[in-house]
N, C-alpha and C positions, 0 to 999 in steps of 0.2 A: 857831307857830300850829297846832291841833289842826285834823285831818281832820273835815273838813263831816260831819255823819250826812246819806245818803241813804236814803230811806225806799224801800223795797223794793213793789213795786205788782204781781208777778206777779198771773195772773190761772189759778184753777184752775177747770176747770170740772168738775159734779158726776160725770161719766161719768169723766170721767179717772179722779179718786178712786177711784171702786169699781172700775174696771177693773184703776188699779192693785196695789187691796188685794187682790182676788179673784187674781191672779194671784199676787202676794207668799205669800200663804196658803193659796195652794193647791200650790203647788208646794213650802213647806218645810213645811207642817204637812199631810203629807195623811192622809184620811179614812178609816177603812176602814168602808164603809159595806156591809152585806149587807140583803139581804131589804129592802128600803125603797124605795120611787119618788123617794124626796125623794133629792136630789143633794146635791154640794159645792156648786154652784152657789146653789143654792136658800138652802142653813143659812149660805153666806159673805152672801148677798144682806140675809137678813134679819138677821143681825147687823151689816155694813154701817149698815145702817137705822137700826134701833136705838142703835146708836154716836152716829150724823150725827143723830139727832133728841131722844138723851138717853131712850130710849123700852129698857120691860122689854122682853123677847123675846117673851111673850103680847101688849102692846098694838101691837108692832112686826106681829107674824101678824093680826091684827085688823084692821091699818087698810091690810095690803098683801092686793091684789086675789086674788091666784092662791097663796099662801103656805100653808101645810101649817099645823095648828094649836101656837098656842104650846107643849103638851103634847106631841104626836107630835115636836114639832124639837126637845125637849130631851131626850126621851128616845131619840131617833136621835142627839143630838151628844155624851150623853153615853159611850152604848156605843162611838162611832166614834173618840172621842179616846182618848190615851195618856195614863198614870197623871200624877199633878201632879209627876213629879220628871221624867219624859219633856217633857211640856206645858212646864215651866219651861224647859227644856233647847232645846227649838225655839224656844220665843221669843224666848230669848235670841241664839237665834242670826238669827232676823229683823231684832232692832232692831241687831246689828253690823253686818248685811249693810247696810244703809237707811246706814249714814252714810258719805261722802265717805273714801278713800280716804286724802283728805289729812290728815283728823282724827287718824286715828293714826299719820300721820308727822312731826306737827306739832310743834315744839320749843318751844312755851311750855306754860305750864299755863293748865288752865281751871279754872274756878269748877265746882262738882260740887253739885249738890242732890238732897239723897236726902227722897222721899216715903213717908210711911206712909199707906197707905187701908186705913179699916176700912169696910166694907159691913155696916149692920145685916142680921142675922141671928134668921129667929123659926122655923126648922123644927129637924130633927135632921140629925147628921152625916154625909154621903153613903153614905163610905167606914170613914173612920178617927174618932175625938174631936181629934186634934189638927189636924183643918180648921177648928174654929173655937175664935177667941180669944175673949178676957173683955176688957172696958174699959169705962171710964165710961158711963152709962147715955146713948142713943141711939136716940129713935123709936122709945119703947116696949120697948127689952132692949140687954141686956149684952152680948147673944154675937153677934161679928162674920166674916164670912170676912175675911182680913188680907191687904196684900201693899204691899214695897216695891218704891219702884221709882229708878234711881242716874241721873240726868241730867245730860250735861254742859253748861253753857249760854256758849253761846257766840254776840256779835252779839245779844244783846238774844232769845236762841230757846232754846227746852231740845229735845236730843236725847238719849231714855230711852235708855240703855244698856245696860242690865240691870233685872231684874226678879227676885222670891223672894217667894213664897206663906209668909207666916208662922204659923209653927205655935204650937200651944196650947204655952204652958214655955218658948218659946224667948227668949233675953237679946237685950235694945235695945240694946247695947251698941256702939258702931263703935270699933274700938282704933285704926287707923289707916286714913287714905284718901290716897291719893299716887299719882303717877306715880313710877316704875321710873325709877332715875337709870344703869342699867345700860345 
């Protein structure tokens, strides 16, 4: 006879949420922020927001009361964050921290889904030309910021694992995905 599924009813509420992400992300991705009023507090708050409501980071600054304008917080987060191979490097080490212990001493395998997002793109390259990729037309243009991301799903849930910003020229290519039988 197979195990009953029990549906899972936790109850989050929205302060928890940000209190926990503000805290998560502040403490492994921090800020160096100089010469600015605006805080950590402030650019996690309004990104928070923005996430939870599906909202850009201008209409996020817009419709939040005390919030510093969409423009000054992007150009305070961009000078305060670290290059995209550092950035890559702390997130990825967020989303191992975030899972259970037991996940990596677990002895079976799991199911792995790996995502491709492409974010239409209609400005020029920050930094470098290989921040943006080319692909089938989308909302107006070809040229996207890229990034996958490796999730393990387990219980009916995906937990991101890993994450990589993909660059202009680089191969789609996965040659192999496994667990280590070592």
């Amino acid at each position: 006879m197979s195990k009953p599924m029990t549906k899972i009813t936790r109850t989050i509420h929205s302060e928890q949420v940000l209190n926990a992400f503000i805290e998560i992300v502040h403490k492994n991705l921090p800020l160096d922020l100089q010469n600015t009023r605006i805080t950590t507090e402030d650019i996690l708050y309004v990104l928070a927001y923005a996430n939870v409501h599906r909202l850009s980071i201008e209409s996020a600054c817009q419709e939040l009361q005390d919030a510093p304008s969409g423009n000054r917080l992007r150009e305070v987060l961009a000078e305060s964050l670290p290059d995209r191979a550092g950035l890559q490097r702390r997130l990825n080490g967020i989303f191992r921290q975030q899972l259970h212990p037991s996940v990596w001493k677990c002895k079976r395998d799991f199911n792995v889904a790996i995502d491709l997002t492409l974010i239409p793109y209609h400005g020029q390259p920050h930094e470098d030309k290989k921040e943006i990729v080319r692909s089938a037309p989308k909302s107006g243009t070809t040229h996207f910021h890229g990034y996958a991301t490796v999730s393990i799903v387990r219980d009916h849930r995906r937990y991101v694992v890993a994450l990589r910003f993909i660059e202009y020229g680089e191969e789609m290519a996965i040659s192999s995905v496994g667990r280590s039988n070592a």
